[in-house]
N, C-alpha and C positions, 0 to 999 in steps of 0.2 A: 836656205835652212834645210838640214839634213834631217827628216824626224821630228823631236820637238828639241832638239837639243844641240847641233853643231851650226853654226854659220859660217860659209864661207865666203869671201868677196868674190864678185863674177864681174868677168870683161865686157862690155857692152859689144858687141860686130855690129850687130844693125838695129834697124827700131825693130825689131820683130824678134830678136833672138842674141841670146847672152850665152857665155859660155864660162864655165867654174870647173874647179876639178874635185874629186868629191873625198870626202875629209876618210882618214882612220877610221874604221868603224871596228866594234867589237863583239860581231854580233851578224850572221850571213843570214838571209833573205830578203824581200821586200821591206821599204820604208815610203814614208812622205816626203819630196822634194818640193818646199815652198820657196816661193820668191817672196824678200821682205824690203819695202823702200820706205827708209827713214823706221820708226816706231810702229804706226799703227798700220801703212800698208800693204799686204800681202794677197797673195795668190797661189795655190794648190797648182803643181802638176796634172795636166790630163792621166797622165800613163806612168805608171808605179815606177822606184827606181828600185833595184835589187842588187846587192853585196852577194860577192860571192869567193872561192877562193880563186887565187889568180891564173888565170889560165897556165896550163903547162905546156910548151912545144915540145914534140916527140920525134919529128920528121919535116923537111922538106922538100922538094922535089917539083922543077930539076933544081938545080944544086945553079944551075950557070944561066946564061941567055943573052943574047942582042943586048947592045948598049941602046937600040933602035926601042924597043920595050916590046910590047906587046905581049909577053910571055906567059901564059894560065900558068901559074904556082899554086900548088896542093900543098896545105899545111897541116898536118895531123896533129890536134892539138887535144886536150882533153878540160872539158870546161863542166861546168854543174848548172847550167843553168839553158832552156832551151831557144831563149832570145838573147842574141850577144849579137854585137858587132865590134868586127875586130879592124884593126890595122897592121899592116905590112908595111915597113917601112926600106924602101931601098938609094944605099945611102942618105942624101936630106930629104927624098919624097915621100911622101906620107900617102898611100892606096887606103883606100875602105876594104877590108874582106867580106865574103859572102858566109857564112855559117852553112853549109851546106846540111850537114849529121851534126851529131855530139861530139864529135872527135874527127870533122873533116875542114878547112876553112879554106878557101881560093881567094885568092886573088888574082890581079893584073897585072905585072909591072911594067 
């Protein structure tokens, strides 16, 4: 539950961790992420969740690389918010980016 107001269904991965994707919002900065099983119970997120506007790509660089991977990719992105984690996705792989600045993201591929 999104706030006190959206519910979304979430995947189960393991005993320890579920995964959802987070609903429409109309309305940018921090909310309440609850977990709710069945009616009555629920559980509060440790660490806030925050809406914000979608990040913008400006730049990438290099542009190419090894099929081998390896490659540090600079993504200059422009985001509003100063904890993000981002993904790069090269063709179906899916990297985690680093946040480096406001407007710098790396990854790996």
């Amino acid at each position: 539950v999104f706030g006190d107001e959206v519910g979304v269904r979430a995947a189960v991965e393991t005993s320890t961790k579920l995964r959802c994707a987070s609903p429409r919002w109309n309305r940018l900065g921090p909310t309440t992420v609850r977990v709710q099983v069945g009616v009555t119970n629920t559980s509060s997120a440790g660490s806030p969740f925050a809406f914000s506007h979608r990040p913008q790509i400006r730049w990438i660089v290099p542009s190419v690389g090894p099929v081998a991977g390896g490659t540090v990719v600079s993504v200059g992105v422009e985001v509003n918010i100063s904890r993000w984690e981002g993904t790069c996705r090269f063709g179906s792989v899916d990297v985690t980016g680093r946040l480096e600045t406001s407007s710098l993201m790396v990854c790996i591929s």
